[in-house]
C-alpha positions in Angstrom: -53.2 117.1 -124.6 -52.0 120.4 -126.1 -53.7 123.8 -127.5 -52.3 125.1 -130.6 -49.4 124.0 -131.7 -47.6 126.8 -133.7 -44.9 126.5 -136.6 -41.7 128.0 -135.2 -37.8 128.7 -136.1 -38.1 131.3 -138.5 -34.3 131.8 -140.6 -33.1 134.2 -142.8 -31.6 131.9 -145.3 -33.2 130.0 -148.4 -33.3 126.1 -148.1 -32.3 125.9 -152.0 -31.3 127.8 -155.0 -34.5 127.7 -157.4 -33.0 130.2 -159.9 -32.2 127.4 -162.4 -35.3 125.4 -161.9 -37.5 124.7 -164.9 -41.2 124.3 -164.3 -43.4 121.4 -164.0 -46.9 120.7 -163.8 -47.4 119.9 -160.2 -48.0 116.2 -159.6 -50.8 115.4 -157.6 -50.1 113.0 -154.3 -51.7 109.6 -154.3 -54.6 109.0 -151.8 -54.1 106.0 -149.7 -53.0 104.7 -146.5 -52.8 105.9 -142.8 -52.8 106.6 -135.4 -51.4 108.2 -132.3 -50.9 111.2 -131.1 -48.6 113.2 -128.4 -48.8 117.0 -129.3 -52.8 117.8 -130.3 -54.2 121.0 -131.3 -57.8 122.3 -130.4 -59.5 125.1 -129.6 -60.4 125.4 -126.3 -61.5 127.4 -123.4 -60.5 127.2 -119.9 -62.6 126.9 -116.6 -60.9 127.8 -113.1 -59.7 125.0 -110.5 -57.9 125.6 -107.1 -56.0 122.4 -108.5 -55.6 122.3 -112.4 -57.3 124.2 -116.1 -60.2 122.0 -116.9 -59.7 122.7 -120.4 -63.4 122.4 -122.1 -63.2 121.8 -126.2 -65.4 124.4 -128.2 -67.8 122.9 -130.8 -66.7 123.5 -134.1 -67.3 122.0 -137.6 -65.8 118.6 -137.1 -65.9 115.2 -137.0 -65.0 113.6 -134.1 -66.5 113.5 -130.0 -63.8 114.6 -127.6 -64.7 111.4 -125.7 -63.5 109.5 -128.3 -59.9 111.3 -128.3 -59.6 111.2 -124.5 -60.6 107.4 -124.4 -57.7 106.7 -127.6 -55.0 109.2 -125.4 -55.5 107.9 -122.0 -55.2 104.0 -123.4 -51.9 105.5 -124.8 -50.7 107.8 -121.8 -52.0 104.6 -119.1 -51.9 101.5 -120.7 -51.7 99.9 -117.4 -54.6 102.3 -115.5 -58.6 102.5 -116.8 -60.5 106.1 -115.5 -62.9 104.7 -113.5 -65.1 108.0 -114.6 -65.7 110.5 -116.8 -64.0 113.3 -114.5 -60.7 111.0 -114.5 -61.2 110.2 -117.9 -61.0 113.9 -119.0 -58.4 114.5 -116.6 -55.9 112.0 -117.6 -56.4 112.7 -121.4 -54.7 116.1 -120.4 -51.7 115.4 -117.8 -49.3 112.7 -117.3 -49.5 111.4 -113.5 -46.5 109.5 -112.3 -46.5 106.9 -110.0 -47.9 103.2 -109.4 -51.9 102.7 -110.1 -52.5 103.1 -106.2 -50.5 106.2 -106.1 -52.5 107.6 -109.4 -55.9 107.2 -108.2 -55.0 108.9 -105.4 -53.7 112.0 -106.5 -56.7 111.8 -109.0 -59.0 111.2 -105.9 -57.9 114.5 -104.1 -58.1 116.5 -107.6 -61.7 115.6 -108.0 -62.5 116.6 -104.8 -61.0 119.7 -105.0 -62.8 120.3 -108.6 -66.2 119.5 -106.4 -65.8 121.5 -103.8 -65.2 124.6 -106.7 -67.9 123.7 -109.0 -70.0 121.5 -106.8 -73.3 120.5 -108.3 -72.2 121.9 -111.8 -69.1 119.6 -112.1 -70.7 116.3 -113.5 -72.3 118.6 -115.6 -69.5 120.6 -117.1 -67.2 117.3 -117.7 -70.5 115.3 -119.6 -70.5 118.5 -122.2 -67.2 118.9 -122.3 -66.8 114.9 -123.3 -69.6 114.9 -125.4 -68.8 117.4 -127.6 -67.4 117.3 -131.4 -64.5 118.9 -131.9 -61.8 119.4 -134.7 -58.6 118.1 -133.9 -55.3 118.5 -135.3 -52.9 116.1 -135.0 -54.8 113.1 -134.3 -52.9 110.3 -136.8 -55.0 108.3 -138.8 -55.0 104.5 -138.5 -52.1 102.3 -140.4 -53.7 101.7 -144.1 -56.7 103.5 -143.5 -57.7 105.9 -146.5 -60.0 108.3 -147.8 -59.9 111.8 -149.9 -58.0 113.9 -147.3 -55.1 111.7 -146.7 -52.3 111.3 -149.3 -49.1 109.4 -148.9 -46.2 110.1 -151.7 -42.9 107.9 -151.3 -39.6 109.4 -150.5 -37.5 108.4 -153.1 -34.4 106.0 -152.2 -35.9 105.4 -149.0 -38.3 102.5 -147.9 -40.6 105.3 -146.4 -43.2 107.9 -147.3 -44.5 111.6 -146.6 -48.3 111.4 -145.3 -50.1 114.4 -145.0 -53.6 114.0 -143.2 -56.0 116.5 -142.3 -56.4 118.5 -139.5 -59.1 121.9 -138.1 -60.6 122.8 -140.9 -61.9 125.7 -139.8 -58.4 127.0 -139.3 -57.4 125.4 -142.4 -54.6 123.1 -140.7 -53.2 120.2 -142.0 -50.2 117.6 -140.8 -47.5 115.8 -142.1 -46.0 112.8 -141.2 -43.8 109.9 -142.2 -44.8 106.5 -142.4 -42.8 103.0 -143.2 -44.0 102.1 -147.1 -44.5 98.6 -146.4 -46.4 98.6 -143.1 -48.1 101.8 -143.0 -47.1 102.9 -139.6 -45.9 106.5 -138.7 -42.1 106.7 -137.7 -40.2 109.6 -136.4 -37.8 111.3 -138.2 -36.4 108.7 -140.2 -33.3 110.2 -142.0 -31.6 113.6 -141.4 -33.9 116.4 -143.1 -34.7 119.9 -143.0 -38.2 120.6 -143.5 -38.8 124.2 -144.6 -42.2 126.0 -145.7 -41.4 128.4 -148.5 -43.0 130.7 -151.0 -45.0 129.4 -154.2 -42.7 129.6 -156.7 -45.4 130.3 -158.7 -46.9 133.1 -157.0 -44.2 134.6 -154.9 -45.2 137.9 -154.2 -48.7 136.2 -153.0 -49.1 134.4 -149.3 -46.3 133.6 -147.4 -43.4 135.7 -148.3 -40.5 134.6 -146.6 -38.8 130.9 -146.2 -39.2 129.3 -142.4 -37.7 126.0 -141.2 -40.5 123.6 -139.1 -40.4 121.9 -136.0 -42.6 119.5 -135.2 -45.8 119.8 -133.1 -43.9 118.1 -130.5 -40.8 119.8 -130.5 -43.0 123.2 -130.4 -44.8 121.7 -127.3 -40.7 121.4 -125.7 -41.1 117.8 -125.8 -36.8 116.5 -126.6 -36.5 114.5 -129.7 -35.3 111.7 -128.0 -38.5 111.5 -125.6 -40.7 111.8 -128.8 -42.9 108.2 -128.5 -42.2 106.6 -131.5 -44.5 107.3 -134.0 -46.0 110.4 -132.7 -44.1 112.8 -134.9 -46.1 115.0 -136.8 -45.4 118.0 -138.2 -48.4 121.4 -138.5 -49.0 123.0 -142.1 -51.6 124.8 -143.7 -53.8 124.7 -146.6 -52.3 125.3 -149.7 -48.9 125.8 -147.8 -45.5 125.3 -150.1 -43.1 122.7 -148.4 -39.3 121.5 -149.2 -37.9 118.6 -147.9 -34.2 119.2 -147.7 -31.9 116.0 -147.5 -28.2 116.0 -147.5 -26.9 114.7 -150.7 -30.3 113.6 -152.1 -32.4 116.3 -154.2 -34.4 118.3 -152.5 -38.6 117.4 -152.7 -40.9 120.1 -153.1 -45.2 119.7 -152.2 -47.7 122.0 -152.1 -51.0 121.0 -149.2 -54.3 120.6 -150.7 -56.7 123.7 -149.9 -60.0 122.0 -148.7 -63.6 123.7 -149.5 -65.1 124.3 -145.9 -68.7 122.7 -146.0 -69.9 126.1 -144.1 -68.8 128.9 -147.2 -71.9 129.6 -148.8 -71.8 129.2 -152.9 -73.3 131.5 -155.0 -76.0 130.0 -157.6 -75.0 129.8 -161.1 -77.9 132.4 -162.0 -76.3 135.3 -159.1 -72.7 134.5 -160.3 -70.4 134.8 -163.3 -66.9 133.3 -163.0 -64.4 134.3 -165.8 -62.0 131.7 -166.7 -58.5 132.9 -166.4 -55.4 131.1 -166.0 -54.0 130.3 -163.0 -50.0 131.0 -164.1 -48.4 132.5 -167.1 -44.8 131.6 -168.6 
């Protein structure tokens, strides 16, 4: 399991020519459907070991118990092997261990050891709280057809698939993209040649981002080769209220802009303590 996963590749050139486009009210995705994930991103701190990072997930304003991600990875990562405790439940939700199940347990066996003899009494300890904490995680996929406010799925016109974007940290304001077969709902890697490029508001271009930058994928960030991508892990790492282009040989290019959520934590000013003048957003 990964730490930060960062948008990369920055070029100098513009993915399109918007000098002749006319503008239209923004259309506002459709919330439905939706789980896997290769590449994650979480904060995290990190606490010494002769024989690996123990890396210990921070609380933050989220949603979801690292047990619960380890327990969903590791099932994944070792469909064949179950930890047969929390230490090498935690420990196999961050590497991948080669070898048969006999082979596994023993390298896992001598690591455990070694993390005892380092931490001693405080190990058990350290791995229940790091487990048991709740965490926001980015790039955790949601399930095939499941649904609610944060997810939205748009189709991709003359194809029989669709752009998902699902939420990730909030707290760092990170959301992730997708693409997922219309019909069934599952997530699919790259399923046509695309360039995928965050650009500028055309609205507001002097605001924000200022330059054009072609994305990678979380997993192609982490060094992880296309081709060993498992399928349907894909995902790519945006931002709240970030401008995308879909590029596409041939085909006209597809422009979104990611929802901005309201973090439950910003404190809102009563009506009585607060005036807001109504202005508008955009002039022509």
């Amino acid at each position: 399991m990964k730490t930060k996963a960062t948008r990369q590749s920055k070029a100098p050139r513009q993915p399109y020519d918007g000098s002749k486009r006319t503008r239209k009210p923004r259309a506002q995705p459709k919330s439905s459907t939706g789980g896997s994930s290769q590449a994650l991103s979480s904060s995290a701190s990190t606490i010494p070991s002769p024989c690996m990072p123990l890396r210990m997930p921070m609380t933050a304003t989220g949603a979801v118990m690292y047990r619960e991600i380890c327990v969903q990875h590791v099932k994944t990562r070792y469909p064949d092997i179950e930890p047969r405790n929390d230490w090498e439940l935690l420990r196999m939700a961050e590497v991948s261990l080669q070898g048969t199940q006999e082979e596994i347990h023993a390298i896992l066996d001598k690591q455990h050891q070694d993390f005892n003899d380092v931490l001693g009494d405080e190990s058990e300890w350290l791995v229940a709280k790091a487990l048991n904490q709740y965490i926001e995680p980015t790039g955790l996929k949601p399930l095939p057809q499941e649904t609610n406010k944060y997810i939205h799925i748009c189709p991709i016109p003359d194809t029989k698939y669709s752009i998902r974007l699902f939420p990730g940290s909030i707290s760092a304001a990170e959301y992730c993209l997708d693409f997922v077969d219309r019909a069934s709902g599952e997530p699919v890697n790259s399923p046509f040649e695309f360039e995928l490029w965050g650009i500028p508001d055309p609205d507001t271009p002097r605001l924000g981002i200022s330059i054009s930058m072609k994305l990678r994928s979380m997993e192609r960030s982490h060094g992880i080769k296309q081709e060993d991508i498992l399928p349907g892990h894909e995902k790519f790492l945006l931002r709240d209220g970030q401008t995308c282009v879909l590029v596409r040989p041939g085909k006209p290019k597809i422009r979104f802009t990611v929802p901005v959520r309201k973090h439950p934590d910003t404190p809102q000013a009563a009506s009585e303590d607060e005036i807001v003048l109504k202005l508008p957003k955009t002039i022509e």
